[in-house]
VEXRO-757698 format. One record per residue (C-alpha): residue number from 1; y, z, x. Coordinates in steps of 0.1 Angstrom, whole numbers, plus 5000, padded with zeros to 4 digits. Layout:
N
+-----+------+------+------+
: num :   yy :   zz :   xx :
+-----+------+------+------+
: NUM :    Y :    Z :    X :
...
+-----+------+------+------+
END
This chain:
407
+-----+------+------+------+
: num :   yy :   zz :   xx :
+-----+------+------+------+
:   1 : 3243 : 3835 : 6546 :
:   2 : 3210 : 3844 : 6568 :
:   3 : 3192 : 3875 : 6561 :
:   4 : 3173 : 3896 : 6577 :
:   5 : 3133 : 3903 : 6578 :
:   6 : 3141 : 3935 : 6552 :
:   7 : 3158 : 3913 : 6523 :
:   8 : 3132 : 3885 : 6530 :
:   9 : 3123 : 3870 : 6499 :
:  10 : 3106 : 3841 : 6496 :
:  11 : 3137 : 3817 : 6493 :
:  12 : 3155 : 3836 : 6518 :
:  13 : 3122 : 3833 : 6545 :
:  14 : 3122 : 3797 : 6536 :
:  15 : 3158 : 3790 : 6547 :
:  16 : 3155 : 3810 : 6576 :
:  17 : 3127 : 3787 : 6588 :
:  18 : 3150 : 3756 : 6585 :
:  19 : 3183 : 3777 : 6600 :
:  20 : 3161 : 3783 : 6629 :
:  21 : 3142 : 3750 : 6631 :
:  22 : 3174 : 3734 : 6629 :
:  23 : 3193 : 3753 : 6654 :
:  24 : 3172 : 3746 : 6677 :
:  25 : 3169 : 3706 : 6669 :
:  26 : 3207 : 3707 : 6671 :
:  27 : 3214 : 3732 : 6700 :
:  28 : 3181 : 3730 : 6723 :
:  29 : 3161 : 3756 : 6735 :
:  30 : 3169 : 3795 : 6734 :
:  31 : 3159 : 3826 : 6735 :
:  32 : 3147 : 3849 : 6710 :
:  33 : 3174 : 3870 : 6713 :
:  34 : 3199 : 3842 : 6716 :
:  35 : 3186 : 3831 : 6679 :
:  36 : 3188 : 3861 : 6665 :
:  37 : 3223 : 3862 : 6679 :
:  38 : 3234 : 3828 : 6667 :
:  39 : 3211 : 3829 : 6629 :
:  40 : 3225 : 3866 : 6623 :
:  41 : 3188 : 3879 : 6625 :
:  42 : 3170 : 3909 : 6634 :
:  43 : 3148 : 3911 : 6664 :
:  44 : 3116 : 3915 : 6644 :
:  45 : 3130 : 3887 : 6616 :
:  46 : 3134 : 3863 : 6647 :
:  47 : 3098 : 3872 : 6658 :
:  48 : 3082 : 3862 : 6628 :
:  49 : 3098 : 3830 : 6621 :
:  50 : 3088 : 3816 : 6655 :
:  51 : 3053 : 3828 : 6646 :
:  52 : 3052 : 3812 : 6617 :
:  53 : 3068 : 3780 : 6634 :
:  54 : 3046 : 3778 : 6663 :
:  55 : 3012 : 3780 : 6640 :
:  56 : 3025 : 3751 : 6627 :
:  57 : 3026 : 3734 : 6655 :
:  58 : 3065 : 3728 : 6652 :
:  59 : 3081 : 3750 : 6686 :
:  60 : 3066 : 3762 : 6715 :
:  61 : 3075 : 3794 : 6735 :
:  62 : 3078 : 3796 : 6773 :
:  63 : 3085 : 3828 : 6797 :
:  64 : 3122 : 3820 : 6810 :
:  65 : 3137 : 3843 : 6841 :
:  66 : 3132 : 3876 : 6839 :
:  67 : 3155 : 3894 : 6821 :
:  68 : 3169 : 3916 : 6848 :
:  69 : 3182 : 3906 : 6885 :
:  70 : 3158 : 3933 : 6899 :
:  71 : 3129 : 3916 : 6881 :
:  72 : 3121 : 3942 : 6862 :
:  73 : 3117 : 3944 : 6825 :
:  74 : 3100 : 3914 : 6801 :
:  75 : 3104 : 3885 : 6807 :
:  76 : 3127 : 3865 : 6779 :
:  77 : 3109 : 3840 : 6757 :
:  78 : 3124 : 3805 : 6754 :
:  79 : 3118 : 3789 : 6718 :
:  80 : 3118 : 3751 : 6722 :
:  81 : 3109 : 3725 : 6696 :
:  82 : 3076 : 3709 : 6702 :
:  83 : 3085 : 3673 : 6709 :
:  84 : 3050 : 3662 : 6715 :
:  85 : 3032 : 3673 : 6683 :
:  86 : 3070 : 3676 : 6656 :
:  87 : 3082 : 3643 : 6653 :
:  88 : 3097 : 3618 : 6625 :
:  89 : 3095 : 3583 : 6621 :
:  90 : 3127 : 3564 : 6625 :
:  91 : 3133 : 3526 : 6608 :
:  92 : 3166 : 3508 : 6612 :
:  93 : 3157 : 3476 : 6590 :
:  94 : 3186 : 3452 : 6603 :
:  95 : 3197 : 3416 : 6595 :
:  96 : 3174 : 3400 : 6621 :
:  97 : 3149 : 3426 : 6632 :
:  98 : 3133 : 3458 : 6623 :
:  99 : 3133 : 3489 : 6649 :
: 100 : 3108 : 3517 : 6649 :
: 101 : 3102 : 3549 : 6670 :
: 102 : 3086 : 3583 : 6671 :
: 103 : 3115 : 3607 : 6675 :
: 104 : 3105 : 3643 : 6687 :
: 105 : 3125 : 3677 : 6671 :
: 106 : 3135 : 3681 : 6707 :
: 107 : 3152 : 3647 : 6713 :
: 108 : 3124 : 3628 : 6727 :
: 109 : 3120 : 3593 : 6718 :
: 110 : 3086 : 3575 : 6721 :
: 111 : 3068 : 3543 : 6712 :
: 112 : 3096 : 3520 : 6704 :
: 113 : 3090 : 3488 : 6690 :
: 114 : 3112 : 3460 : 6676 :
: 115 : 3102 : 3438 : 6654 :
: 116 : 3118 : 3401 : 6646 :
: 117 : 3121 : 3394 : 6613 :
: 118 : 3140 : 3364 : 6586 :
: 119 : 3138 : 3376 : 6553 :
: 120 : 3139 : 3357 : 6521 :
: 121 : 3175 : 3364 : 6507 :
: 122 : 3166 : 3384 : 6469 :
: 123 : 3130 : 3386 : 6479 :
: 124 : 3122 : 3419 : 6500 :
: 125 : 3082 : 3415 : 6495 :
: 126 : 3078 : 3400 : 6534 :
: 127 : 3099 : 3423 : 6550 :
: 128 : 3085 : 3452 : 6531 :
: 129 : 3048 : 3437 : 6537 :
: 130 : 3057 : 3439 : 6574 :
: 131 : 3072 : 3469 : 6578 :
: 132 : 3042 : 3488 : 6560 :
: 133 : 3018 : 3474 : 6582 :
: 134 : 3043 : 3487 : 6615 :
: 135 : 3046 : 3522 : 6598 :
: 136 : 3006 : 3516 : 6593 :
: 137 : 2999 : 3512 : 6627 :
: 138 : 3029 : 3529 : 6642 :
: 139 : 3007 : 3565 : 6626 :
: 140 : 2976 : 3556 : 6632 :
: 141 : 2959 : 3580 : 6663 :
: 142 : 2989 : 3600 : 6666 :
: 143 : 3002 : 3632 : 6652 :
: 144 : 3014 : 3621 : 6616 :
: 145 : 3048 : 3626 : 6613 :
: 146 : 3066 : 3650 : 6594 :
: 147 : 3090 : 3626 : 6578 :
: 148 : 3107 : 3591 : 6574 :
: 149 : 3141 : 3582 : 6578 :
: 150 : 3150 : 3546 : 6572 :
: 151 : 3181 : 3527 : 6580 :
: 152 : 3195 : 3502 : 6553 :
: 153 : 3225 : 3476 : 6560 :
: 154 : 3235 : 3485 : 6524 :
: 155 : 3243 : 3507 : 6495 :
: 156 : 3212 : 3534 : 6491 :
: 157 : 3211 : 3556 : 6459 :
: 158 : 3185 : 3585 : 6451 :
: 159 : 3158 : 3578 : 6423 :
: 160 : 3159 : 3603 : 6391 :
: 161 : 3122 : 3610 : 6400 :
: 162 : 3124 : 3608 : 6440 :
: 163 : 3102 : 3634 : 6452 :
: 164 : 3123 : 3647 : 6476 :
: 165 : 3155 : 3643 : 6454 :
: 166 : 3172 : 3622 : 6484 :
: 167 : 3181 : 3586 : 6487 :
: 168 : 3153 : 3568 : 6477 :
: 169 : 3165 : 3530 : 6466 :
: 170 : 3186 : 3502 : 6481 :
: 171 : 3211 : 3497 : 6452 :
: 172 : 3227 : 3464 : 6468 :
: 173 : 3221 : 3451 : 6507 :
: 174 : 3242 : 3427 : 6506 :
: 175 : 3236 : 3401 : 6541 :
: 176 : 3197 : 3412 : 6530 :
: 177 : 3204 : 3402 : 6489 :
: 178 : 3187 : 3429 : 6480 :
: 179 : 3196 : 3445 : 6446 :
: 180 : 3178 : 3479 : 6433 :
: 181 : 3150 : 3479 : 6459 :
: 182 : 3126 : 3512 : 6452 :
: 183 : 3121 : 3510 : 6487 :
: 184 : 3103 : 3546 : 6490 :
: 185 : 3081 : 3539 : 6460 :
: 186 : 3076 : 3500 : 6476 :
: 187 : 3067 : 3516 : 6512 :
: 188 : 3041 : 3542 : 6495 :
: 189 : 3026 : 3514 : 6472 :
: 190 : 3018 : 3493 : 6504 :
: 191 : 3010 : 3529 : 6528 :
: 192 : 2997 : 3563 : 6517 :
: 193 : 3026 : 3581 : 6526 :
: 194 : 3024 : 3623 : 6520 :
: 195 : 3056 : 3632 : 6542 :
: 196 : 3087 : 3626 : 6525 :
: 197 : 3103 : 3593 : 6533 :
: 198 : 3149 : 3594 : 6529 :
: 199 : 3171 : 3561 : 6532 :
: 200 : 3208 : 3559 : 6546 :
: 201 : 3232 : 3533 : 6549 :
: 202 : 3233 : 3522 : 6587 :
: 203 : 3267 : 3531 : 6592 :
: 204 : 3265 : 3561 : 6576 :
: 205 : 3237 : 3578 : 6595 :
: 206 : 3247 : 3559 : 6626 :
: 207 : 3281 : 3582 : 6627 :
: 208 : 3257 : 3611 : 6623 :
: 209 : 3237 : 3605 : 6650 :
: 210 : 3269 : 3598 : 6676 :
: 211 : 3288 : 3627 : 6657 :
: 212 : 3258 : 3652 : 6668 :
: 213 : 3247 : 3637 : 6698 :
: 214 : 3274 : 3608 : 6709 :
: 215 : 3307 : 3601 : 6712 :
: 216 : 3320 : 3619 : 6684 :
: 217 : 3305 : 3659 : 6701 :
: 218 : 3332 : 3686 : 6698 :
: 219 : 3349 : 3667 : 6668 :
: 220 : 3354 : 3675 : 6634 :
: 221 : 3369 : 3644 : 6625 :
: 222 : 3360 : 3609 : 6630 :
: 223 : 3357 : 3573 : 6621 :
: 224 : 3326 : 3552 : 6632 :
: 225 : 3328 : 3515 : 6629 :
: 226 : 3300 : 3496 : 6634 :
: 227 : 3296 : 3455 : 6638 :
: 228 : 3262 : 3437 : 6642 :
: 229 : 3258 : 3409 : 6614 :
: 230 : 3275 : 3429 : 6591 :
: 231 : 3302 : 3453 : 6593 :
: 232 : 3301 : 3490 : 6580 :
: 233 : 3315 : 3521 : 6589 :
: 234 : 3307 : 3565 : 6587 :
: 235 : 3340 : 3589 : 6577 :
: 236 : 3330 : 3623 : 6590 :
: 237 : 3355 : 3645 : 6576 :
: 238 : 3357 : 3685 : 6587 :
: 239 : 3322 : 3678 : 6604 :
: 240 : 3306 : 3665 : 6571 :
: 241 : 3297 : 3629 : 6560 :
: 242 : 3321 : 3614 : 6530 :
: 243 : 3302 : 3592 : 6509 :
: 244 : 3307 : 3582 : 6474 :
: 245 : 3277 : 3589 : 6448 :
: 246 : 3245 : 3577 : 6469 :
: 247 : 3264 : 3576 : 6505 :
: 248 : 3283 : 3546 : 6495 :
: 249 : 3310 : 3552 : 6512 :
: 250 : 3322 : 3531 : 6542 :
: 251 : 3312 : 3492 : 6534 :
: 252 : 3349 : 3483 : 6553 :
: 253 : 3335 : 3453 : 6559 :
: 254 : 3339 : 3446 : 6524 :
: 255 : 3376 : 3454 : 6517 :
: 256 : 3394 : 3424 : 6511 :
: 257 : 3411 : 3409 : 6543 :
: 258 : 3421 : 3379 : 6530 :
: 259 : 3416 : 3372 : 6491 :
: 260 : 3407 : 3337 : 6487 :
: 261 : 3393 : 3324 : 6519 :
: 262 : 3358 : 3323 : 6535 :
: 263 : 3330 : 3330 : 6512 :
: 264 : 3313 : 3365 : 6517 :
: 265 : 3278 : 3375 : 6513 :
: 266 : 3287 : 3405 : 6487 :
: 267 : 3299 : 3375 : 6464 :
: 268 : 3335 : 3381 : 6471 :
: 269 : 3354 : 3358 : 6493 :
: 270 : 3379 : 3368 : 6520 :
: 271 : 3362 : 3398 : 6531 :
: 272 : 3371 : 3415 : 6567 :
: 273 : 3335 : 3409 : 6576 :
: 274 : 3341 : 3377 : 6569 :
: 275 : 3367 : 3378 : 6600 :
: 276 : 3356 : 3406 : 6624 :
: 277 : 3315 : 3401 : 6618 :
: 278 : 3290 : 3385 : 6643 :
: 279 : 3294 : 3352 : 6624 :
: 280 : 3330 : 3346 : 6629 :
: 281 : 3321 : 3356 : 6666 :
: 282 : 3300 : 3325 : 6666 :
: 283 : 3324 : 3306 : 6650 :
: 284 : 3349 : 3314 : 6674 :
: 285 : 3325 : 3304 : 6702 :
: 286 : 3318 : 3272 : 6685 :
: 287 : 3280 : 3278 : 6678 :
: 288 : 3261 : 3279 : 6649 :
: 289 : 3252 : 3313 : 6630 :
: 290 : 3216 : 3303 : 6625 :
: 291 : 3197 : 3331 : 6610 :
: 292 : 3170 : 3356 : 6621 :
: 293 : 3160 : 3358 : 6664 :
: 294 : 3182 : 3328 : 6671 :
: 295 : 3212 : 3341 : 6657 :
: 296 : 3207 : 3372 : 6676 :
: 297 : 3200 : 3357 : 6708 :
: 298 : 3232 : 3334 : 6704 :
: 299 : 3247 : 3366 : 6701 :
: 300 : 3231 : 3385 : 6727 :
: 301 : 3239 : 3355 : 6750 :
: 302 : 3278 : 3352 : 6742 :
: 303 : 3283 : 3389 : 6750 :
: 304 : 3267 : 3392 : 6781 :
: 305 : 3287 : 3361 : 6793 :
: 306 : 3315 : 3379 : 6778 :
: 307 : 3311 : 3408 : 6799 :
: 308 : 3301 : 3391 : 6833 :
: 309 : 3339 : 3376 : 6829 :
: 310 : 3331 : 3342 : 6820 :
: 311 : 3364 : 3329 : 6803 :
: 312 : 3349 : 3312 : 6773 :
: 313 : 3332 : 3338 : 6762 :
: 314 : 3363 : 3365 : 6767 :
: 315 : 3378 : 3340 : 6745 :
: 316 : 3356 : 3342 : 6716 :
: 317 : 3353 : 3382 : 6717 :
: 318 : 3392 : 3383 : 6718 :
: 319 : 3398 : 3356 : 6689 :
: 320 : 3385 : 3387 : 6668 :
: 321 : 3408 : 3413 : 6684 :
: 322 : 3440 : 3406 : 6656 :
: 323 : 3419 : 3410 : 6626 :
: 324 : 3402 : 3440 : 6639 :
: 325 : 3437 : 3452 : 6647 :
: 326 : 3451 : 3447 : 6612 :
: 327 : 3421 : 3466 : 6599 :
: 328 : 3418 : 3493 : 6623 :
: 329 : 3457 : 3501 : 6615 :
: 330 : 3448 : 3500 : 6577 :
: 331 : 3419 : 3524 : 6578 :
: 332 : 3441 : 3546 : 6605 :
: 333 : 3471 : 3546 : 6573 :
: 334 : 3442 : 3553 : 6548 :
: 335 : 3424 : 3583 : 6568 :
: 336 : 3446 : 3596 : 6593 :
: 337 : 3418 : 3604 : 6620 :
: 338 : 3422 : 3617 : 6651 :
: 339 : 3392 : 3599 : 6669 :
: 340 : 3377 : 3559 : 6663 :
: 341 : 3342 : 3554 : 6676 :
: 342 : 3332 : 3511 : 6676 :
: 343 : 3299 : 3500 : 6681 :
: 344 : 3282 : 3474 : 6686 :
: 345 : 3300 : 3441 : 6686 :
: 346 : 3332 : 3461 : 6682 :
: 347 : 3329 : 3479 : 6713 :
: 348 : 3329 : 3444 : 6729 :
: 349 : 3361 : 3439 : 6713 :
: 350 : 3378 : 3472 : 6725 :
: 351 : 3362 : 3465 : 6762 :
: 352 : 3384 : 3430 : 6762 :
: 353 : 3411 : 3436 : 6737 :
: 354 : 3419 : 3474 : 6739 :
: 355 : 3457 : 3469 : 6746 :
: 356 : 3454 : 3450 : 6713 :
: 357 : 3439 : 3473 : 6693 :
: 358 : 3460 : 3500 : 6708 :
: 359 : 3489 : 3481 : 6701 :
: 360 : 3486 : 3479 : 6667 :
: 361 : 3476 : 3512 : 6661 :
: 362 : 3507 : 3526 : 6678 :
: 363 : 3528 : 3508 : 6660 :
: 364 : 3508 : 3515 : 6624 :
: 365 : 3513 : 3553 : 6634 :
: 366 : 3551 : 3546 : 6644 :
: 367 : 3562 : 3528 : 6606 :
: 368 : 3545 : 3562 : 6591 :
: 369 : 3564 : 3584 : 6617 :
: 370 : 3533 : 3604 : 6632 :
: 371 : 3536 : 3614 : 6665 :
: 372 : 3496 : 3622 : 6671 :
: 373 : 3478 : 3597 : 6689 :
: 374 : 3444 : 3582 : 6676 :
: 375 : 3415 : 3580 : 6701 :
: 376 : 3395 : 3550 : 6707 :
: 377 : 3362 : 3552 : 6720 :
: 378 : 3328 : 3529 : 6727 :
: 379 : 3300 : 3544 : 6711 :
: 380 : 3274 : 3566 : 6735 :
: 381 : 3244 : 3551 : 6716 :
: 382 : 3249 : 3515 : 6709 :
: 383 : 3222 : 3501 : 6697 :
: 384 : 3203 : 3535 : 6692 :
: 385 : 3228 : 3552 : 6673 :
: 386 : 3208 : 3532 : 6637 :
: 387 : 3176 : 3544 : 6650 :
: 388 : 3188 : 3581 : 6660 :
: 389 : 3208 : 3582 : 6626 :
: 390 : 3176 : 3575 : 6610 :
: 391 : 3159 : 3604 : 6623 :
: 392 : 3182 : 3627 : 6620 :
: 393 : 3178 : 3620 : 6574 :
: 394 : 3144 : 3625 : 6582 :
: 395 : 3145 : 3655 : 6599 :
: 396 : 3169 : 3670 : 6575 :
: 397 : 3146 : 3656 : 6547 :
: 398 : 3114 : 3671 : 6558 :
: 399 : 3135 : 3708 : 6563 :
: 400 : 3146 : 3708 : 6530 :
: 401 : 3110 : 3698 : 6521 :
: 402 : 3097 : 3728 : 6540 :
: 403 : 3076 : 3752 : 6526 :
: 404 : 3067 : 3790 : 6530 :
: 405 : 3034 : 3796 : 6532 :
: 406 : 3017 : 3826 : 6549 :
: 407 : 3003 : 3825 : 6584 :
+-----+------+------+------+
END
């Protein structure tokens, strides 16, 4: 529970600073008294903290309208955070490319850049070379950033001597063959890195990022499947993420579709990725996967034909439509949602196949005899949701980093 300025104890100062910062990350700009409203504070407690906030450079106050209609009185102080000077460094590390930006407390996103890259399957050393000399450059003669939030198409555990105590190693990345990656304690080797630096699975912190500010707003409850190369997925459950030990939770994409058949790159065979994923996509279009840029033009390509009507194309998006179907209705049986959020190739799939997908859903919900329907949605972000996701682990990594210390 917040405290007041009268009970404020070290600790209890410290989380006030993060309930505050965060609010206002989360909610926007307000008012003084609106915080103190919202954070259960005192008008004097409220005062402080944005002191405190503002000498370090992290919100910014502004004189709002007056704070009566005859213009007299003072005027109200808007608290806003200060996008310009507090801001995080976000890195989704895909398949076939590496995406960076600056991401402001307030929302604002600057200095995006994407970076191609094919790495050697079991040897991270290139891909970590090159994304130490991006994070390199991406700092150098701007404000440093307060934190690092990196996006992992795998399974991300915390090291027993992470500094931060959060996420920390890629335990297994499997379309990457990647296996117990210190990727922190690799970055900081290659980069002198003071802020604290978090990992999440893609998926996972992808559902966090259209859960707060995406499709998924107002809900409590929600699944978020995701399809690029691989295919992953975020539970949010009561308006929290589920995740096993180390946010494991959600590799769909490796729950076994049909035992036996096409090989998988987790080692199994007859995986749902295997079926649904951006390679069968090109399979069912009768190209090549390739790896790396040209296996993400051919896939760029094939879904922009797709949705300017052209009929082979349709064709190939839609050849995926049954086994998403089947394991949409499975993971609707297992979790019971009320809302389904697909990105990236998927939302392709729902744009040409919805009646499919709806279909089989219905008649999933009909064998189990529950009457409430299950929403599908596109994702808002797309693309962005990785990158977004990724900031939003940083952010909450450098507030639980956050110190007291006295103006």
């Amino acid at each position: 529970m917040t405290r007041t300025a009268g009970q404020a104890t070290p600790d209890v100062r410290r989380h006030n600073l993060r309930a505050l910062l965060r609010h206002l990350h989360l909610h926007g700009p307000c008012t003084r008294t609106g915080l103190g409203e919202a954070l259960g504070l005192t008008r004097s407690a409220v005062a402080d903290l944005v002191a405190e906030l503002t000498r370090r450079g992290l919100v910014t106050e502004s004189a709002a309208a007056r704070a009566t209609t005859a213009g007299r009185g003072r005027p109200s102080l808007t608290v806003a955070p200060d996008g310009r000077r507090a801001r995080v460094l976000a890195v989704d590390i895909g398949v076939d490319e590496i995406r960076m930006a600056l991401v402001g407390l307030d929302g604002s996103v600057a200095a995006t850049t994407v970076l191609d890259q094919v790495p050697e399957p079991g040897d991270p050393a290139r891909t970590l070379d090159r994304l130490a000399q991006a994070v390199d450059g991406f700092t150098a003669g701007r404000t440093r950033p307060l934190a690092v939030g990196i996006a992992v198409p795998g399974l991300v555990d915390g090291a027993a001597d992470a500094p931060d105590g959060g996420p920390s190693v890629v335990s297994f990345a499997p379309n990457l063959d990647w296996h117990q990656v210190h990727l922190a304690d690799e970055l900081r080797r290659r980069v002198r890195l003071e802020m604290p630096v978090r990992l999440g699975n893609t998926c996972n912190v992808a559902a966090l990022a259209e859960l707060l500010h995406g499709a998924g707003r107002g809900h409590r409850n929600m699944l978020y499947l995701y399809a690029r190369v691989g295919v992953g997925a975020g539970i949010i459950v009561d308006g929290r993420l589920l995740g096993g030990p180390g946010w494991a939770g959600g590799e769909v994409g490796h729950m076994l579709f049909a035992p036996g058949d096409r090989p998988c790159r987790c080692g199994s065979s007859g995986c749902w990725e295997t079926e649904v994923g951006g390679d069968a996509l090109l399979r069912h279009a009768g190209l090549p996967a390739g790896r790396g840029h040209a296996r993400r033009a051919r896939m760029t390509e094939l879904l922009e034909r797709a949705d300017r009507g052209e009929p082979q194309a349709v064709d190939a998006v839609t050849a995926l439509a049954p086994a998403v179907a089947t394991g949409l209705s499975s993971l609707q049986a297992l979790l019971g949602t009320e809302l389904i959020v697909m990105g990236g190739l998927f939302s392709h799939v729902l744009r040409h196949a919805r009646g499919t997908l709806e279909d089989a859903l219905r008649a999933g919900r009909s064998r189990l005899g529950v009457r409430r329907e299950t929403e599908l949605l596109p994702a808002a972000l797309q693309t962005g949701a990785p990158l977004l996701g990724a900031a939003e682990i940083a952010v909450e990594a450098f507030l639980d980093d956050l110190a007291d210390t006295a103006p």
